[in-house]
C-alpha positions as CSV (number, residue, x, y, z in Angstrom):
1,X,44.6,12.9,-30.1
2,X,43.3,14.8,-27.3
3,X,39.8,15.1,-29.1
4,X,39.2,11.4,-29.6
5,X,40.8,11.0,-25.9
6,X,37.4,13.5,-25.3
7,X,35.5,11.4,-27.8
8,X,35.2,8.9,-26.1
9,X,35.4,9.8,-22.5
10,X,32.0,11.4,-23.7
11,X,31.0,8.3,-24.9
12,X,31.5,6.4,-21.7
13,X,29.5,9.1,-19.6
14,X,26.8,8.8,-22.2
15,X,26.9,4.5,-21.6
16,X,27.3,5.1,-18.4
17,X,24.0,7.4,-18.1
18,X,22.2,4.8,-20.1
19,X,22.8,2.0,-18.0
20,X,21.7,3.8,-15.3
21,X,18.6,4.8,-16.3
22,X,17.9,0.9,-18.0
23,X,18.6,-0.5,-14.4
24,X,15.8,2.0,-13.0
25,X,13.0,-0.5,-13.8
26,X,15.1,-3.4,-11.0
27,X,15.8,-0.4,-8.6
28,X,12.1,0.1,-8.3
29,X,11.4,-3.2,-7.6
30,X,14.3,-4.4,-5.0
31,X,13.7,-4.8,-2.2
32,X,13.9,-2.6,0.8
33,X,15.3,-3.4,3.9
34,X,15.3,-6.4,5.1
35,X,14.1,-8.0,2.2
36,X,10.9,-9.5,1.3
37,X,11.4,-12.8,3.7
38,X,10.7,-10.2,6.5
39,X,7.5,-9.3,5.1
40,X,6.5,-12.6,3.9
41,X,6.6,-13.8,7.4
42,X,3.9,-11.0,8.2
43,X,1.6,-12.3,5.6
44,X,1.9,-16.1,6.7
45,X,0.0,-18.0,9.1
46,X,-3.9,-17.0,8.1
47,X,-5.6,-19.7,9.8
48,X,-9.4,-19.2,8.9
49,X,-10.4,-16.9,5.9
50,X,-12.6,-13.9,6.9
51,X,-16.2,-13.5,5.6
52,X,-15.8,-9.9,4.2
53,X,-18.1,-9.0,1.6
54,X,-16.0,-5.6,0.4
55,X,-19.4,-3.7,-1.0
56,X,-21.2,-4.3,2.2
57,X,-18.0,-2.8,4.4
58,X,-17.9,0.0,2.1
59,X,-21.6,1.0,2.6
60,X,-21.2,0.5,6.6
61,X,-18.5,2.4,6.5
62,X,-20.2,5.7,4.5
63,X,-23.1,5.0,7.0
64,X,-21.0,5.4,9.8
65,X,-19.7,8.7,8.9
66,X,-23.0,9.7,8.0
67,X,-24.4,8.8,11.8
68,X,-21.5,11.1,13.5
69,X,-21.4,8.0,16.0
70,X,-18.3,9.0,17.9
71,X,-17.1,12.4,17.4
72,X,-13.5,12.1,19.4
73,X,-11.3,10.4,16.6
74,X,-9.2,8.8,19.7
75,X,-12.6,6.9,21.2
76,X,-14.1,5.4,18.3
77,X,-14.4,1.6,17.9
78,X,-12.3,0.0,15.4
79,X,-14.7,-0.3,11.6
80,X,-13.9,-3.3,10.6
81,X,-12.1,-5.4,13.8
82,X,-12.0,-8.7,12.1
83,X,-9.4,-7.2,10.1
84,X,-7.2,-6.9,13.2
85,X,-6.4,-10.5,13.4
86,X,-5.5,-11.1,9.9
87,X,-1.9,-11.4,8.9
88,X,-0.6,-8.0,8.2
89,X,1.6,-5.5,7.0
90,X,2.0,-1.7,7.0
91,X,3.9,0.0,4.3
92,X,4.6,3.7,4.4
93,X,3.6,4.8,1.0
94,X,3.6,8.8,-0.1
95,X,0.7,10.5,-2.0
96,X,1.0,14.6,-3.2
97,X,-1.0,16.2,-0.5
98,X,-5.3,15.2,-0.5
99,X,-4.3,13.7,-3.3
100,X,-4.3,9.9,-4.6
101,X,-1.2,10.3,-6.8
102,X,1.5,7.9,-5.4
103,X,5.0,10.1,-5.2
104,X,8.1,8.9,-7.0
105,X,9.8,7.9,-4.0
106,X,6.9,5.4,-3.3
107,X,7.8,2.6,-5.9
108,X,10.4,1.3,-4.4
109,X,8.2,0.3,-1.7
110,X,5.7,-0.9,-4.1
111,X,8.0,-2.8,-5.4
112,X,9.1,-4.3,-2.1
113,X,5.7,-5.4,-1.8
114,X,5.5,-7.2,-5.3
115,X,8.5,-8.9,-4.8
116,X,6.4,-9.9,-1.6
117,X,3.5,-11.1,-3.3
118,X,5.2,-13.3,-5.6
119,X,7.3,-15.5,-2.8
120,X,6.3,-18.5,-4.1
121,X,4.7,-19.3,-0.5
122,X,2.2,-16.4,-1.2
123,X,1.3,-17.2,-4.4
124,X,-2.0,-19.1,-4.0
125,X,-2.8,-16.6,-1.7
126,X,-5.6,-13.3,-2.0
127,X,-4.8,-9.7,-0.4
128,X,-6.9,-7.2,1.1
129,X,-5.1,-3.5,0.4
130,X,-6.2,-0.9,3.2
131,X,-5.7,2.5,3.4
132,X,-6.1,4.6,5.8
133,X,-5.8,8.5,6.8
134,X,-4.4,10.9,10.1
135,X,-7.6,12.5,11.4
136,X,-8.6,16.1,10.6
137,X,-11.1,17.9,8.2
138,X,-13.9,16.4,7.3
139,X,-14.7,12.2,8.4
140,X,-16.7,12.0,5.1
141,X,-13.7,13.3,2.9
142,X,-10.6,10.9,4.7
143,X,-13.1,8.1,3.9
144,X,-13.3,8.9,0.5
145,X,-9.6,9.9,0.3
146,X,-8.4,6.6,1.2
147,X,-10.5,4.5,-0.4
148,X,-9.1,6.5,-4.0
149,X,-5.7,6.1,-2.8
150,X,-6.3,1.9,-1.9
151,X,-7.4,1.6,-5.5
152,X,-4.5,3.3,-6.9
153,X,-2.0,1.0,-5.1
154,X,-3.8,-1.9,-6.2
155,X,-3.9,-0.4,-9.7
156,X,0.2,0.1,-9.5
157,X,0.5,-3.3,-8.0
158,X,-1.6,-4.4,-11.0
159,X,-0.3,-2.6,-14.1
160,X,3.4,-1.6,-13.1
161,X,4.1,-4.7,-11.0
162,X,2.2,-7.3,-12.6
163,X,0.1,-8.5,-9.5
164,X,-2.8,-11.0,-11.0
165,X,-6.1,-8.0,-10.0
166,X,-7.7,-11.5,-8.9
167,X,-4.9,-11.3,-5.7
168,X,-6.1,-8.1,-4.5
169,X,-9.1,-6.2,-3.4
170,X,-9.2,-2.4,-2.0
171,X,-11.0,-0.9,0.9
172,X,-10.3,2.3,2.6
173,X,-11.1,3.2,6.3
174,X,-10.2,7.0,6.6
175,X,-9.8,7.6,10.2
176,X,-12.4,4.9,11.1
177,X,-9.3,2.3,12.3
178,X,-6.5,4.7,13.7
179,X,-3.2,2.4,13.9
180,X,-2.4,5.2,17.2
181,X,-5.7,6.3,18.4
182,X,-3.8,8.2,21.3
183,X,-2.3,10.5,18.3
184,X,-5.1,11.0,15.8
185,X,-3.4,13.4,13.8
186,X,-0.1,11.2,13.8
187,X,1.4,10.5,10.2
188,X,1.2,7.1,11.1
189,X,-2.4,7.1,10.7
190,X,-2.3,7.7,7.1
191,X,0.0,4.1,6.4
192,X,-1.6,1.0,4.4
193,X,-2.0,-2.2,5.6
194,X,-1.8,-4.7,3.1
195,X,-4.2,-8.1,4.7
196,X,-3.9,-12.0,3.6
197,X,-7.8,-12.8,3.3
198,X,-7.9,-16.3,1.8
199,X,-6.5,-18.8,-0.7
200,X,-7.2,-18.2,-4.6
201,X,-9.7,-20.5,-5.9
């Protein structure tokens, strides 16, 4: 008696277990917070579409580091400050150090910005992922750093979360557009902004 009593409390941890891991997949993808009609109210409201042609900002932005225009981080005009009147967020999303590997505990807020993305009063809508990075090292390597890591949030938002790839484009800034210039080396620096640039086609 007392072995099937054991039986099948085993059993129940074991269901138990399961069902925890199945639900997983949902955890990853509630949402955070306040929920997503927070963040769709950042988003809304994009009055006039911006011309950016992505390629073109990239190259201005390599040249840029190239010139050395501007070596105190703190001073340095903003890149790209079109981009500053757009509808916005900023998520906080975790890479393993100079790397662009997203960390485990960073899918939950991917997933908050998914659930975002497909408000149905976003929908007919186009994104611009940006990342960014804290100043320090070399100008040349945070510019390359966050561009890698934009791409791979677009590619998570893409393959894990199902975001149509014709919704989103990538760009990365390095420390070219501090969000505290008065702290370069502030973690906040290294946050994403994620842009509404126009209507889908």
């Amino acid at each position: 008696m007392r072995r099937a009593s054991e039986s099948r409390r085993h059993v129940g941890l074991l269901v138990v277990a399961l069902l925890g891991v199945a639900a997983l997949p949902a955890l990853a993808q509630a949402p955070a917070g306040n929920g997503s009609e927070e963040w769709v109210g950042k988003l809304d409201g994009l009055e006039t579409a911006p011309e950016l042609d992505i390629a073109v900002l990239r190259q201005q932005l390599v040249e840029r580091v190239k010139s050395r225009s501007e070596p105190v981080p703190g001073k340095r005009p903003p890149a790209v400050p079109q981009l500053l009147k757009l509808p916005q967020l900023v998520a906080d999303i975790q890479f393993d150090e100079d790397a662009a590997v997203v960390l485990p505990v960073s899918y939950r807020m991917l997933g908050r910005i998914a659930d975002t993305l497909y408000h149905p009063s976003m929908l007919g809508y186009k994104f611009l992922v940006v990342g960014h990075t804290a100043s320090g090292g070399r100008r040349d390597h945070n510019l390359t750093l966050s561009q890698r890591r934009a791409d791979v949030v677009r590619e998570v938002l893409i393959n894990t979360f199902k975001v149509s790839p014709k919704r989103l484009v990538s760009i990365g800034l390095g420390e070219e557009q501090l969000l505290d210039r008065a702290h370069p080396a502030a973690p906040v620096n290294a946050r994403f902004h994620v842009m509404t640039v126009g209507k889908m086609l």
